[in-house]
C-alpha positions as CSV (number, residue, x, y, z in Angstrom):
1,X,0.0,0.0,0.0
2,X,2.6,2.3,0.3
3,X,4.3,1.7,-2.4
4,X,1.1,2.6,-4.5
5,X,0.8,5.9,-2.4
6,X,4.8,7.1,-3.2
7,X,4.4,5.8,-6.8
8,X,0.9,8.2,-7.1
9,X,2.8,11.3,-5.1
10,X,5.9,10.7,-7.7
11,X,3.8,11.2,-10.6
12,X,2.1,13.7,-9.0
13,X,5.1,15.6,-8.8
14,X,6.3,15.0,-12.2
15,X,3.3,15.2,-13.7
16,X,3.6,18.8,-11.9
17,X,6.9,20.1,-12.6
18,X,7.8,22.9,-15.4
19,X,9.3,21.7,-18.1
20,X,13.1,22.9,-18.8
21,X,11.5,25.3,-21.6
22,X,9.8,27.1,-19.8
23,X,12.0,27.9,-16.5
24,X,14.8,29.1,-19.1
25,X,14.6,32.3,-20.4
26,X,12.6,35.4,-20.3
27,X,15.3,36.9,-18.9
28,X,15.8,39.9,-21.6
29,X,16.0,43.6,-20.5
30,X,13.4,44.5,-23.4
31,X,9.7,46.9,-23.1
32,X,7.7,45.9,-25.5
33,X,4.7,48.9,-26.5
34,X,1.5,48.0,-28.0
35,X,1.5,51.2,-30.6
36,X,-1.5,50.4,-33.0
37,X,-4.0,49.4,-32.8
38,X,-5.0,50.7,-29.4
39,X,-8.8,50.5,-29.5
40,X,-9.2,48.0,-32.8
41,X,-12.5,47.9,-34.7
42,X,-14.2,45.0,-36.6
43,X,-13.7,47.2,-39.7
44,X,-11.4,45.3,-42.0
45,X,-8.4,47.1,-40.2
46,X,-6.2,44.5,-39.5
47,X,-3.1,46.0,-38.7
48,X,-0.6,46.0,-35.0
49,X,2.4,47.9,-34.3
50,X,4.7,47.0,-31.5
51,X,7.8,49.0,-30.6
52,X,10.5,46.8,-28.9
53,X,13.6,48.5,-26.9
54,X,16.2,47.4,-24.7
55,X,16.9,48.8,-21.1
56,X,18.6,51.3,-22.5
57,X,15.7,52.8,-24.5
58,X,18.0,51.8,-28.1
59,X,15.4,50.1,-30.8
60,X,15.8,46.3,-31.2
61,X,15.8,45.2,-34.7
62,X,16.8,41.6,-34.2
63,X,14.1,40.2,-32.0
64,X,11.5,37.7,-33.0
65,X,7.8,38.3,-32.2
66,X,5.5,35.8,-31.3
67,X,1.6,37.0,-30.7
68,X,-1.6,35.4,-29.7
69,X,-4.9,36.7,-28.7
70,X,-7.2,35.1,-26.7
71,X,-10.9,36.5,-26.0
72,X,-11.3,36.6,-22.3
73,X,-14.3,33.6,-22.7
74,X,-13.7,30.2,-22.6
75,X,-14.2,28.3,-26.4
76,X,-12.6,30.7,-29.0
77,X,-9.5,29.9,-30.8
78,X,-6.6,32.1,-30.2
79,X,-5.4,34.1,-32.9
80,X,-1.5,33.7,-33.8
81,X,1.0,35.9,-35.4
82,X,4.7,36.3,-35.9
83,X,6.9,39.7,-36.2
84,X,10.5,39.9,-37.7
85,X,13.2,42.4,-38.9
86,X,12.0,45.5,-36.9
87,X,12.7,48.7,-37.9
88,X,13.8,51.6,-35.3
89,X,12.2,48.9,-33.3
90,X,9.4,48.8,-34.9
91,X,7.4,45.5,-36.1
92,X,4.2,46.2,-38.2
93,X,2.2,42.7,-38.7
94,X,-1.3,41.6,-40.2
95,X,-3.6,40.6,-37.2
96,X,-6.7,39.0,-37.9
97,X,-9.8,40.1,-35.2
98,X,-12.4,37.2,-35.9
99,X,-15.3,39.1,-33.4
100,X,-15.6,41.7,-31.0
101,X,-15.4,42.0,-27.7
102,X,-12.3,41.8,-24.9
103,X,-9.0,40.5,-25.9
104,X,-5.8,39.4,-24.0
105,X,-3.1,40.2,-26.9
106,X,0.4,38.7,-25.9
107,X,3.7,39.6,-27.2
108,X,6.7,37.8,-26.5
109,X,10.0,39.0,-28.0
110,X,13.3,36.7,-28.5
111,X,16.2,37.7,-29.1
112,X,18.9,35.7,-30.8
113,X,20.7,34.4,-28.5
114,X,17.1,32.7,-27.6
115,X,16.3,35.0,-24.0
116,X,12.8,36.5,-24.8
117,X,10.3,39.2,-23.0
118,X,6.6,38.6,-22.7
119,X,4.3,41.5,-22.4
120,X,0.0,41.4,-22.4
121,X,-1.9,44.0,-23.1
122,X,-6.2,44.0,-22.7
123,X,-8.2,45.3,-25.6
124,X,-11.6,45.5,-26.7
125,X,-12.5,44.9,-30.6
126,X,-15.6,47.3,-31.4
């Protein structure tokens, strides 16, 4: 019987446990700004702009975006993107809205030496 009980706490605890992925990284000194759009509209505009700086406030060119929005109610699809080559820090990308309402859009920047910055930002499609 107690073998059974250490065997279920062991997989418990693995079953548990982070994988390496994701307690590496997101360590990178970067601010990420959500430019445009900052109150979107269902109106064909489909269009964001994020500036990406380092803790300097110098531009980063180099970094690769990752977004996803997710509405804030359970059973809709999250919608994906991906940014490179920045200019002055700046990374213009097609994002598709699929229906109004609120929105958790998250960016996460990596750099290339793979260390990456994760910023959300709540919006509300019109």
């Amino acid at each position: 019987m107690k073998r059974i009980v250490f065997i279920l706490l062991l997989l418990l605890v693995v079953g548990c446990r982070q994988s390496q992925q994701e307690e590496t990284g997101g360590t990178a000194d970067l601010t990420i700004e959500l430019l445009a759009p900052l109150q979107p509209t269902m109106d064909g505009s489909s269009e964001m702009s994020v500036r990406v700086t380092d803790a300097a406030g110098a531009p980063v060119n180099d970094a690769s975006l990752s977004i996803k929005g997710d509405m804030t109610h359970a059973g809709m699809m999250p919608v994906l993107a991906d940014a490179s080559g920045g200019e002055d820090g700046l990374y213009t990308f097609p994002f598709a809205w699929t229906m109004t309402g609120d929105w958790i859009v998250t960016v996460r920047a990596t750099l290339p030496d793979d260390t990456w910055a994760e910023q959300q930002f709540d919006l509300t499609v019109k």
